[in-house]
N, C-alpha and C positions, 0 to 999 in steps of 0.2 A: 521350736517355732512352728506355726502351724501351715499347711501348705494354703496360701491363702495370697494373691497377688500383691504384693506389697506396693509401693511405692521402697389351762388347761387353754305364747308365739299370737301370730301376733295378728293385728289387723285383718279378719279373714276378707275378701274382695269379694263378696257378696255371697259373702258364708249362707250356705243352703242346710239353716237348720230345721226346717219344716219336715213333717211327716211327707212331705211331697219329696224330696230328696235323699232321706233317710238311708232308703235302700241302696242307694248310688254312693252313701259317704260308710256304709258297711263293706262295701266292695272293696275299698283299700285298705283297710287295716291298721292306718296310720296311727304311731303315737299319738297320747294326750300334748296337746298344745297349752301357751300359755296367753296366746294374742289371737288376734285372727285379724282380716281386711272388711272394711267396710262393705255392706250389700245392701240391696234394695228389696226393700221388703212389705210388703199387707198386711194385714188383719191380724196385727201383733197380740189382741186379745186370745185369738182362738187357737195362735202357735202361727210361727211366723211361713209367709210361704215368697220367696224370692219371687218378684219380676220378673219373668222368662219371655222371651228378651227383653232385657230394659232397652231404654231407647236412649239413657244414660251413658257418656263415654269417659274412662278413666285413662286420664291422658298424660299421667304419669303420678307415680309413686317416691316417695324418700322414703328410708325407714331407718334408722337407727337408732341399734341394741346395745346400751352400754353396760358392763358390769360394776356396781357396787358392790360395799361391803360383805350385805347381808343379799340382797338381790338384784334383779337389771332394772334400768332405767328406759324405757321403751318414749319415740321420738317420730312417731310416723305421719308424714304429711302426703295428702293426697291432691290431685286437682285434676275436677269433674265439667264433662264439658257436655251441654245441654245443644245438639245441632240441630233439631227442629224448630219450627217455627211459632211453637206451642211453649207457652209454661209448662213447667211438669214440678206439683207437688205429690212430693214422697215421704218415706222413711227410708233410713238408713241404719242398719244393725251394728252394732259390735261385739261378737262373743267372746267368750273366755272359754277355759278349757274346761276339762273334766274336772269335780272339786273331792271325788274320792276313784277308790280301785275296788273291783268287784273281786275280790281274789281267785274263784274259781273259774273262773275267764282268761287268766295270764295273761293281765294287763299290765305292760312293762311300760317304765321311763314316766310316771305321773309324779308329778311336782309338790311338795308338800303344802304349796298354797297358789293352787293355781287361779285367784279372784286379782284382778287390778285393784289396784291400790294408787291413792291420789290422781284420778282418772279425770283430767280434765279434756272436754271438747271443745276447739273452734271451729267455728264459719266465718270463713270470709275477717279471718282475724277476732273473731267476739267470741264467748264464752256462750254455749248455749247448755238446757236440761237436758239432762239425759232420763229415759224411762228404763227400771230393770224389768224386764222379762224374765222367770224362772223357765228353765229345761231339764227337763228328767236325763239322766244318765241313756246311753244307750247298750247296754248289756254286753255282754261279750267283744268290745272294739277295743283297740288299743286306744283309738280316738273318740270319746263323747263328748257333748256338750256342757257346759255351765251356764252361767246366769248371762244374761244377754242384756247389753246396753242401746237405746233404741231413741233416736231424736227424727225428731221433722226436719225437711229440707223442699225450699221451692227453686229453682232455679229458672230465671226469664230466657225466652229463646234468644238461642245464640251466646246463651249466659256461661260464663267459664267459674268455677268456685273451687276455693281452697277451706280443703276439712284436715284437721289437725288432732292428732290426738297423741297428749301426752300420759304418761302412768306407770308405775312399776309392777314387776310379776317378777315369779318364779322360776326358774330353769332347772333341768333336768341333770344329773349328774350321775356316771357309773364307773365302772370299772378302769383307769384310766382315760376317762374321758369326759369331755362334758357338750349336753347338748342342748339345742337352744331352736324352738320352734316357733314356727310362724305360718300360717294357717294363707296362703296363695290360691289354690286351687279355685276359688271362687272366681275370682279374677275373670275366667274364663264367659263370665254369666253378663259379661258387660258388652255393651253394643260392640264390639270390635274387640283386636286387642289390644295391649298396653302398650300405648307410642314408649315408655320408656319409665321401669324400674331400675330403682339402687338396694341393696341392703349393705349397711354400714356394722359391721359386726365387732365391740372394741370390749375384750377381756382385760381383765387386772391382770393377768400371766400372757406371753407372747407362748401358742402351739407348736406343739413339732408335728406338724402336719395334720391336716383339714380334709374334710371330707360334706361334699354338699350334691346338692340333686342336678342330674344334668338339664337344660334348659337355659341354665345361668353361669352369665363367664366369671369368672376370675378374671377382678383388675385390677387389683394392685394390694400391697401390704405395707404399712406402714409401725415402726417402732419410735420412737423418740424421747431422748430424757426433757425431765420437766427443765424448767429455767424459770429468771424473774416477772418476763413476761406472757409467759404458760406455762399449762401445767404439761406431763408426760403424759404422753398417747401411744395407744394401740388401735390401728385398722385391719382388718380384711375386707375386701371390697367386692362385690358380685355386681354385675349387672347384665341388664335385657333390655331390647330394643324388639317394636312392637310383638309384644312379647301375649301370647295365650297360655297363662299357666295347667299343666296337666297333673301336678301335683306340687306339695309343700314346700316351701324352704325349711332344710333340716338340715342344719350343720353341726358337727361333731367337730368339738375342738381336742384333737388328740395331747394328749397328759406328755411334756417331755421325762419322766420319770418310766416309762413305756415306750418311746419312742421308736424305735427298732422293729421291737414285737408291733405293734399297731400296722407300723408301716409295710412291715413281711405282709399283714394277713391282706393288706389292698393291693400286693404286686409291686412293691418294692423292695427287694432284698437286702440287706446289709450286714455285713459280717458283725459291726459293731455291738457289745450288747448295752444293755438298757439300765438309763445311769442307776435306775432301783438299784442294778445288781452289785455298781461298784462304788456308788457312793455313802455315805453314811446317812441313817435315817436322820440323822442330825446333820442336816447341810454343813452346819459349821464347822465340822466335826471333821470335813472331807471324807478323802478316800472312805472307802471301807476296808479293814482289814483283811480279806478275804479276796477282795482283788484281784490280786495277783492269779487265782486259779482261774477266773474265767477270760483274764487277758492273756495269760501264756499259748492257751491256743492259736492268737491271731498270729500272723505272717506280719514283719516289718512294714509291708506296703498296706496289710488293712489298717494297721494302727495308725498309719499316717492319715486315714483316711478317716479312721475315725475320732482323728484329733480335732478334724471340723465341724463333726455334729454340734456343738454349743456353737460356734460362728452362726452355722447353718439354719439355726434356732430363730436367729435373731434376725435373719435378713444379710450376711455378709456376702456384698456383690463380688464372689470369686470372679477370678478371670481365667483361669485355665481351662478350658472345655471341658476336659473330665470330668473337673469340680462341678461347672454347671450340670453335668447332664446326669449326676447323683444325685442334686442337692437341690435345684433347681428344675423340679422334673413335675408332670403335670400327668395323670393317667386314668383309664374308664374303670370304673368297679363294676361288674358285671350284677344284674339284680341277683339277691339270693340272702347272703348274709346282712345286707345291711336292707333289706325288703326286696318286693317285686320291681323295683325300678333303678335304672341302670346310674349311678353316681360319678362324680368328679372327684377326684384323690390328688391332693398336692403333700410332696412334704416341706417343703421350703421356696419362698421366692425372696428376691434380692429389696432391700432396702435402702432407699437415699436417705436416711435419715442413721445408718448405720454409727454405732461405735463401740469398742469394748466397753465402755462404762455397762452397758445396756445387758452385759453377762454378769449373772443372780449367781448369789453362793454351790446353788447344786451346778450350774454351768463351770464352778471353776474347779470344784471339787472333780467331776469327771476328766475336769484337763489335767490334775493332777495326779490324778490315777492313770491315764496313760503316760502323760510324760514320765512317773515315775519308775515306770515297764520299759519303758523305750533307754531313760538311764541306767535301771539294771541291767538291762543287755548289753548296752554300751559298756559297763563296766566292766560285765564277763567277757567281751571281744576283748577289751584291754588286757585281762587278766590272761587269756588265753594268748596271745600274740608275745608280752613279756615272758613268759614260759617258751 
């Protein structure tokens, strides 16, 4: 029994695609994205050049990234508040990522189609035209440009407006892990800052631990099986209060098949190893044969400990303090490996929506291969004591 309390971008905000900004979006090095936030923008014929400063205030953000089949589902609503006394007709951008990789540049993490797909716009609830703008790549960045979506907007003074934009894209996927970007940094370019963003981030797989840019909190995770009157969900929740972003939303959803390993290289240690090692490539198939050599090194007390990692997967609100402050733990990644800027690292937080049903075949295969370590011991203490 496990010690447990009983009873695996987007919207840029006034993405600065212009040769006027260029140099300044070279400076970061950022992956290719597959969304960006809405900007304001001129002379969209001659290459666009942002409103510096707009007079325009973005007075809060939704944005939710859902995973499909084959790709995400992208959900972003914006509302824009006009506080002078003036109309102000504009434009407003929407780009897309990079749509290839220069290979002699070492440009990592680009999408294999990173153009939107069934992109629709509203204003103020209606469906309006969008215009594409093409943009040349920008040569040696992680991050360039693609094709840019571009409508008019007038807003009356003191006029408040809701811009909505629906469409699917791309995400990014590596070596245990998968990442999912969204293009913030503009944000910055707006009359003030952001009274208040969310991003709603929900995979087809629940992570064993997350990794996203500091600036943005963590609040909350949610798991749930479907039923008759909905279907099943997955949350992670970030959010900001007047908020000036200084760079992306870039979340890494860590692979529980790596678990362990991932979570050592951001400062969390666990003796446990990583169900690759002990599970069968064939979930259903359980254990892995083999097993047993890399379980015999732990100590009675890690294996109890790491009979929790599948709970811990899913959100099981332990009660023991230990258990929280393993499993349950929240910590700064220092810039370097994961770029110049300093990151947020969780591996697990607690779920109201908690139940075993919610542990997948590789989750119970790993319980089976410790419990089955913990009964051959058990066996051999018998064995040894009737002698």
């Amino acid at each position: 029994m496990a010690d447990r309390h009983h009873p695996r971008w987007h919207p840029a905000r006034a993405l600065a695609l212009a040769w006027l900004l260029w140099p300044w979006l070279a400076a970061t090095g950022l992956l290719p994205t597959a969304a960006a936030n809405d900007f304001e923008a001129r002379g969209l014929a001659a290459g666009l050049a942002p409103v510096e400063p707009s007079r325009i205030r973005m007075v809060a953000e939704r944005v939710v990234l859902t995973q499909g089949a084959k790709d995400w589902d992208a959900d972003a609503t914006y509302a824009f508040h006009n506080p002078t006394a003036e109309p102000i007709a504009t434009a407003f951008a929407f780009p897309e990522g990079c749509p290839f990789a220069v290979k002699d540049h070492n440009v990592t993490g680009l999408y294999h189609d990173p153009q939107f797909r069934d992109l629709t716009t509203l204003v103020r609830g209606r469906p309006v035209p969008t215009r594409l703008v093409e943009q040349q790549p920008w040569p040696g960045l992680g991050l360039c440009i693609g094709r840019v979506h571009a409508f008019d907007i007038r807003l009356a003074p003191d006029e408040r407006v809701e811009v909505r934009h629906r469409y699917r894209f791309s995400s990014g996927t590596g070596i245990g892990f998968e990442q999912v970007q969204y293009i913030t940094r503009t944000g910055a370019l707006w009359n003030g800052p952001i009274g208040f963003a969310e991003f709603i981030v929900s995979p087809r797989a629940a992570a064993h631990g997350l990794s996203w840019p500091e600036g943005l909190g963590f609040t909350g995770f949610e798991e749930r099986l479907g039923g008759v009157d909905a279907p099943g969900r997955i949350a992670y929740r970030f959010a900001a209060t007047d908020w000036t972003p200084t760079r992306d939303f870039v979340l890494d959803l860590h692979g529980w098949p790596l678990a362990t390993t991932l979570a050592g290289e951001k400062g969390i240690k666990l003796p446990c190893p990583d169900a690759a090692g002990v599970t069968s490539p064939d979930d259903a198939a359980g254990p892995d044969p083999e097993a047993g050599a890399l379980l015999a090194p732990l100590s009675d007390a890690d294996l109890q400990l790491c009979r929790n990692l599948p709970y811990a997967r899913h959100g099981y609100p332990f009660q023991r303090p230990g258990l929280r402050a393993r499993f349950d733990r929240e910590v700064a990644v220092p810039g370097g490996e994961d770029g110049p800027s300093r990151r947020r690292f969780r591996l697990g937080a607690a779920n109201r929506f908690y139940s075993d049903a919610l542990l997948d075949e590789r989750d119970r295969a790993y319980l089976a291969a410790i419990t089955g370590e913990q009964a051959r011991r058990a066996a051999a203490r018998a064995v040894k004591v009737s002698h």
